[in-house]
PAKOLGU-468129 format. One record per residue (C-alpha): residue in one letter; x, y, z. Coordinates in steps of 0.1 Angstrom, whole numbers, plus 5000, padded with zeros to 4 digits. Example, Ala and Ser with C-alpha at 12.3 -4.5 7.8 and 13.67 -1.06 7.14 Angstrom:
% PAKOLGU-468129
{code=a, x=5123, y=4955, z=5078}
{code=s, x=5137, y=4989, z=5071}
% end
This chain:
% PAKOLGU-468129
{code=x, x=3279, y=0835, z=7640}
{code=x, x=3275, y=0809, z=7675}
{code=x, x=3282, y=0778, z=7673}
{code=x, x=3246, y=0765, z=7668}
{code=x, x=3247, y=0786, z=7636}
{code=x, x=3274, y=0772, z=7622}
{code=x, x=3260, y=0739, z=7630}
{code=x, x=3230, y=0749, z=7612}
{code=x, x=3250, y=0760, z=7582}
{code=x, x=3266, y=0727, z=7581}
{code=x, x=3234, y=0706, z=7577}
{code=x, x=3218, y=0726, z=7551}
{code=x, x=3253, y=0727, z=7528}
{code=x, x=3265, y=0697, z=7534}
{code=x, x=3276, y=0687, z=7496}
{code=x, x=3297, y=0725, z=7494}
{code=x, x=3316, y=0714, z=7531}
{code=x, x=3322, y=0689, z=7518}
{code=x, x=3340, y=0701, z=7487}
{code=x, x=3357, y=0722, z=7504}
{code=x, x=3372, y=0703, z=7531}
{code=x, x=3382, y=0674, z=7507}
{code=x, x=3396, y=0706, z=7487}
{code=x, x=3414, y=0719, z=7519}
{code=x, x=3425, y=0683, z=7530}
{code=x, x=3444, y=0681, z=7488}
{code=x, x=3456, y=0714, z=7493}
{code=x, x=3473, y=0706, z=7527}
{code=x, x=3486, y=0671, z=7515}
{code=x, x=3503, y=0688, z=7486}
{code=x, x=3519, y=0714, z=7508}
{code=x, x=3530, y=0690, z=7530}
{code=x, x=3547, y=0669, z=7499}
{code=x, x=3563, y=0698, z=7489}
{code=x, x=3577, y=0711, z=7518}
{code=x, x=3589, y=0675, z=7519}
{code=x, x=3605, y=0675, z=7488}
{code=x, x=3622, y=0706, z=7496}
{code=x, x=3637, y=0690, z=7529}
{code=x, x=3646, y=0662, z=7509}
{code=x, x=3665, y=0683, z=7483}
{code=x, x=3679, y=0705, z=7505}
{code=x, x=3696, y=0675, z=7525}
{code=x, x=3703, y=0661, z=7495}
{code=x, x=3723, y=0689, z=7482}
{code=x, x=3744, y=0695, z=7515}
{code=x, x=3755, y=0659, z=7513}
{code=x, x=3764, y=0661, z=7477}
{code=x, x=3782, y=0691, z=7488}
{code=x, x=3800, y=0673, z=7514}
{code=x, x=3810, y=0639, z=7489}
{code=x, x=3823, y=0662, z=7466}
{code=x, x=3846, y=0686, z=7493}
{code=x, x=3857, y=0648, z=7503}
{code=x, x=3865, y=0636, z=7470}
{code=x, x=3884, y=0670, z=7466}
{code=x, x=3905, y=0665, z=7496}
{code=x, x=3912, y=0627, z=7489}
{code=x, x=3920, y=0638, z=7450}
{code=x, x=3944, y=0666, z=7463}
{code=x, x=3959, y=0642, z=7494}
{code=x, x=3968, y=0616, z=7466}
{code=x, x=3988, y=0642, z=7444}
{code=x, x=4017, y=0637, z=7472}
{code=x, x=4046, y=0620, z=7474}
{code=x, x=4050, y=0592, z=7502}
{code=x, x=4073, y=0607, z=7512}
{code=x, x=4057, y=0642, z=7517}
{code=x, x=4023, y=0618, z=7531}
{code=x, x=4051, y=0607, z=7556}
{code=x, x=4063, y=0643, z=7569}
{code=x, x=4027, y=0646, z=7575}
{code=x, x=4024, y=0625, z=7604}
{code=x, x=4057, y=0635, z=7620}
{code=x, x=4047, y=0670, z=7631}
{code=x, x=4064, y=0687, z=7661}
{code=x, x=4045, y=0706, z=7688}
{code=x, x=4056, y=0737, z=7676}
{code=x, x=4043, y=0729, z=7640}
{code=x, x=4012, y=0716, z=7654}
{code=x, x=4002, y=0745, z=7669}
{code=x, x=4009, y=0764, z=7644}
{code=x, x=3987, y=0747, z=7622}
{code=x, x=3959, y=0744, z=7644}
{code=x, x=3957, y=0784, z=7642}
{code=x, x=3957, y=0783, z=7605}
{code=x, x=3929, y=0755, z=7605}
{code=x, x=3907, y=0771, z=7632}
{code=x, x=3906, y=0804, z=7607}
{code=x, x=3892, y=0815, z=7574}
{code=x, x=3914, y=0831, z=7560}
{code=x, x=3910, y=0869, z=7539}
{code=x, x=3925, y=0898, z=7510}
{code=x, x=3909, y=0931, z=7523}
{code=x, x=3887, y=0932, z=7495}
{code=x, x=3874, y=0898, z=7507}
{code=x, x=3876, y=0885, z=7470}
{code=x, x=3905, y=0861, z=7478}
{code=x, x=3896, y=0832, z=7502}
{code=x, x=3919, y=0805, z=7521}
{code=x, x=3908, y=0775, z=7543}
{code=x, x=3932, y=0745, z=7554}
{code=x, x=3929, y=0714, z=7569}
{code=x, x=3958, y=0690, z=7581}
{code=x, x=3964, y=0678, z=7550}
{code=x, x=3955, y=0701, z=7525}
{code=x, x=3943, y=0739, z=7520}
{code=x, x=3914, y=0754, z=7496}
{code=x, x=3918, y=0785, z=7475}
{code=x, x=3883, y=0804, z=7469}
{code=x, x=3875, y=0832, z=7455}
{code=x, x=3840, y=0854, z=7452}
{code=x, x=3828, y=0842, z=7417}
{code=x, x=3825, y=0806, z=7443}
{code=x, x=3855, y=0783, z=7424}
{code=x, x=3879, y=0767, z=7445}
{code=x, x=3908, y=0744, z=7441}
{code=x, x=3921, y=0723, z=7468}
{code=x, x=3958, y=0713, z=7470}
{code=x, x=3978, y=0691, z=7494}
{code=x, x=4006, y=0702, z=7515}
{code=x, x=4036, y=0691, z=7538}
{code=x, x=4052, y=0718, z=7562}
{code=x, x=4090, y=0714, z=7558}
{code=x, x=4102, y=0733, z=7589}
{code=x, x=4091, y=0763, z=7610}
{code=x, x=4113, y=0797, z=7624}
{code=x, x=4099, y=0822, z=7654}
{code=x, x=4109, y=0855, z=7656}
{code=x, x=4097, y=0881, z=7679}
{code=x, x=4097, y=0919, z=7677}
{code=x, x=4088, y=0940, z=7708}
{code=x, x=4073, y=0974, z=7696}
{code=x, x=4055, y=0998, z=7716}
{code=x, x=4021, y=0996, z=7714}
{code=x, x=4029, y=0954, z=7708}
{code=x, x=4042, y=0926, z=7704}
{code=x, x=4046, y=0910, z=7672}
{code=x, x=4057, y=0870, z=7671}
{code=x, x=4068, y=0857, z=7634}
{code=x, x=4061, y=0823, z=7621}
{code=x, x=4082, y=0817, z=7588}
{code=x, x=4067, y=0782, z=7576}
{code=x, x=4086, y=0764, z=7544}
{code=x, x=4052, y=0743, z=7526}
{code=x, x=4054, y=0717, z=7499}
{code=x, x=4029, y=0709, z=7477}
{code=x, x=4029, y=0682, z=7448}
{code=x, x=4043, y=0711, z=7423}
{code=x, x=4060, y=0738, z=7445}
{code=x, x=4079, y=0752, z=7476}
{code=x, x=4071, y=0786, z=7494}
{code=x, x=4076, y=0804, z=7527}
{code=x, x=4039, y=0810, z=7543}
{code=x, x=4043, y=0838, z=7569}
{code=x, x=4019, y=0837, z=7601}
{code=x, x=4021, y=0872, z=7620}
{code=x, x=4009, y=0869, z=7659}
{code=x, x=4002, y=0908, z=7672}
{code=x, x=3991, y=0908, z=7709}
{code=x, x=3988, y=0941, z=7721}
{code=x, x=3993, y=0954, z=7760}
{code=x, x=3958, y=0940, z=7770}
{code=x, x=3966, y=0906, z=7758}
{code=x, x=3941, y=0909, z=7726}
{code=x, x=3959, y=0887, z=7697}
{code=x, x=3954, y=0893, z=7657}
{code=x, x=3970, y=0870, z=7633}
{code=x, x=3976, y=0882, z=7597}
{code=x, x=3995, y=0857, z=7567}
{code=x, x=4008, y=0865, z=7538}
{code=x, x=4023, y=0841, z=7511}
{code=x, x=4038, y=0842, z=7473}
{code=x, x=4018, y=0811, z=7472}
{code=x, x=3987, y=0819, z=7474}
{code=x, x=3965, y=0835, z=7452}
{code=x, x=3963, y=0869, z=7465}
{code=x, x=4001, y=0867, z=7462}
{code=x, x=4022, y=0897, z=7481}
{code=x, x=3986, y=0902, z=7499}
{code=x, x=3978, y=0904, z=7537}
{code=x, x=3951, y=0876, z=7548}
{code=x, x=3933, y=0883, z=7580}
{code=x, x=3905, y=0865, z=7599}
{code=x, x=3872, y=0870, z=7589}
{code=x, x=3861, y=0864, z=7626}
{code=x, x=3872, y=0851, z=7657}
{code=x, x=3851, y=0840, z=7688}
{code=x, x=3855, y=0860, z=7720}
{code=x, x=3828, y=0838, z=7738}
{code=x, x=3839, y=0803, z=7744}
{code=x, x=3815, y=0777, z=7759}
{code=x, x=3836, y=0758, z=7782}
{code=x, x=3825, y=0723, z=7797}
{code=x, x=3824, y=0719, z=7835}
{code=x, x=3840, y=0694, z=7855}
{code=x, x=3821, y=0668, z=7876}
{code=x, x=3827, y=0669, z=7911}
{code=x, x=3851, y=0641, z=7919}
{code=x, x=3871, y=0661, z=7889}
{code=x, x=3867, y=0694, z=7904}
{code=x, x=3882, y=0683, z=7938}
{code=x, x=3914, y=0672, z=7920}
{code=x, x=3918, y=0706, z=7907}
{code=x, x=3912, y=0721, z=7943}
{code=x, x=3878, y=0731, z=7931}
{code=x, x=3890, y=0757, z=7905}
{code=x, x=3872, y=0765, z=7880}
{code=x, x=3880, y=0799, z=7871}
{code=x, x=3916, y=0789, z=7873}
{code=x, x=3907, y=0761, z=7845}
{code=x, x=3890, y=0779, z=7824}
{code=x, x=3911, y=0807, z=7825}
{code=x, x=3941, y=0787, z=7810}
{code=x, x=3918, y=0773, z=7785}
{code=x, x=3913, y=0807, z=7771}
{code=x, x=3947, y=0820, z=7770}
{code=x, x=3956, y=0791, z=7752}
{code=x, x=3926, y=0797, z=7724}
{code=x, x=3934, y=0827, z=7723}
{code=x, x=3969, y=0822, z=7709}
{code=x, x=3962, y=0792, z=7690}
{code=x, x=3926, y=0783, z=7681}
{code=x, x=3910, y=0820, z=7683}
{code=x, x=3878, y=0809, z=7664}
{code=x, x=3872, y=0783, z=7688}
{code=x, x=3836, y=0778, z=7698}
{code=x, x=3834, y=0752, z=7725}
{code=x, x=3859, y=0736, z=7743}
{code=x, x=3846, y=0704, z=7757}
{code=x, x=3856, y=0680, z=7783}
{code=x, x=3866, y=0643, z=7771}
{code=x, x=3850, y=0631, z=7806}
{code=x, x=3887, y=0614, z=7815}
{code=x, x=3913, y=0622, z=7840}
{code=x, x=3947, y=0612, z=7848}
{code=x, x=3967, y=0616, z=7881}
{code=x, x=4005, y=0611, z=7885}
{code=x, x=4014, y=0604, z=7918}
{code=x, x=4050, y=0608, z=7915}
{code=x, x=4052, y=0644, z=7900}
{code=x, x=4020, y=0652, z=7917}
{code=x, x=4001, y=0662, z=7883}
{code=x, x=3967, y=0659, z=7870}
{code=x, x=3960, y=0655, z=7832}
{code=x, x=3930, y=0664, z=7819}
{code=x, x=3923, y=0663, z=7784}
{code=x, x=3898, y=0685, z=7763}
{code=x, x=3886, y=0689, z=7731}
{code=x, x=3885, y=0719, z=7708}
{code=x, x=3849, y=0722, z=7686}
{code=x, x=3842, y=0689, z=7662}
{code=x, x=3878, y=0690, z=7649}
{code=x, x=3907, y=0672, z=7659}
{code=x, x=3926, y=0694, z=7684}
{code=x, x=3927, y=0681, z=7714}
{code=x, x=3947, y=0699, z=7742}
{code=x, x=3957, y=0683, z=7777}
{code=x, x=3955, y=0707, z=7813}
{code=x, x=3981, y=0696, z=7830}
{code=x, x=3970, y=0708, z=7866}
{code=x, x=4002, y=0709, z=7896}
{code=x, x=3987, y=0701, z=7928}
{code=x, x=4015, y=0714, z=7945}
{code=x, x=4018, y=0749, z=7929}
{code=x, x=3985, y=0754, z=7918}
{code=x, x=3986, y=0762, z=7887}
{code=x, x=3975, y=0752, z=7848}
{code=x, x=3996, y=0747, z=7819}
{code=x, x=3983, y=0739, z=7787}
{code=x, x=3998, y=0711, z=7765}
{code=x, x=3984, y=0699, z=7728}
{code=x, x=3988, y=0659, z=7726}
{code=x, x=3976, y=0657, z=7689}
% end
């Protein structure tokens, strides 16, 4: 059928077209409300979602002591990174039916029926030990935790075999998979790492891969499921030991890690200043 035929068609029906499109037109307002309603419940769901994890974590939070609150905010280095590993993970049993998340402040139990319970926590201290075996190396973290009703060792295993690779494993009487092995459920092997501008770039004697490099050996060992590592767009030079500080920050969260770049030797180390 042309166009001059459909035309045509038009004029002599015009009391059925017009039916129909006021039909189609109803039809298409109605999908439009509901696929509007369906945003609308969807986004309303997620946020209910989030109140409630919130409330959870303030409820759990609020079940320590002051004094345990206190501890909190007194963290060494060492325990610092330590907990940034356990945070930047999702913790698994083999049989994936026991689940463990944590935060700075608290951790979440799950399990595959979909409950949870969220507790607080204070770390008390921290040990290292490291065994050299042949195939790797195996670095020990023996962590004493508090929560508002009772003390247990968490122990975080660090394997790094000959090519540098690193798994981490934990295991706790603690937790609800108690006597269990926990592993990762995934870890990202493809960081997106922010550039430098260029007034940055020439303080770093325009390396880049040297950067960059740094910033992934330090994931790797610490924050393993990190996804982007992002520039704070700062910089800070000291003159008199001939450093530049750079800071950068690890996915949404809080970690935030600071390149300390010598201009003298060249080289990168990595340093968190949570």
């Amino acid at each position: 059928m042309d166009l001059s035929s459909v035309k045509n068609f038009i004029t002599d029906h015009k009391a059925p077209c017009a039916i129909a499109l006021a039909a189609l037109l109803v039809f298409a307002s109605l999908s439009f409300a509901r696929f509007s309603q369906v945003q609308s419940e969807k986004a309303a769901a997620e946020q209910q979602a989030s109140s409630e994890q919130d409330d959870q974590q303030a409820e759990a939070e609020a079940q320590l002591t002051n004094e345990q609150r206190a501890k909190q905010g007194k963290y060494s280095n060492d325990v610092q990174q330590v907990l940034d590993v356990l945070k930047a993970n999702l913790w698994c049993t083999e049989d994936k039916q026991k689940l463990v998340t944590f935060d700075q402040t608290t951790f979440t139990q799950r399990t595959d029926d979909g409950s949870s319970k969220t507790v607080g926590y204070v770390v008390d201290a921290i040990d290292t030990s490291k065994e050299q075996n042949t195939d790797y190396t195996s670095e020990v973290f023996t962590i004493a935790v508090e929560t508002p009703d009772d003390s247990f060792i968490l122990t975080l295993t660090r394997e790094e075999d000959g090519d540098g690779n690193f798994q981490y494993f934990l295991k706790s009487s603690g937790l609800a998979a108690s006597g269990q092995v926990y592993s990762t459920v995934s870890s990202n092997a493809n960081i997106e790492i922010s550039t430098l501008n260029q007034d940055a770039m020439q303080l770093i004697n325009n390396d880049q891969e040297g950067l960059e490099q740094a910033l992934r050996d330090y994931s790797a060992q610490y924050l393993p499921a990190t996804a982007t590592i992002t520039w704070t767009k700062s910089v800070t030079i000291d003159w008199e030991n001939g450093t530049v500080n750079i800071p950068f920050q690890f996915d949404s969260t809080t970690a935030q890690v600071q390149v300390v770049y010598d201009r003298s030797a060249k080289t990168f180390t990595v340093q968190s200043i949570r």
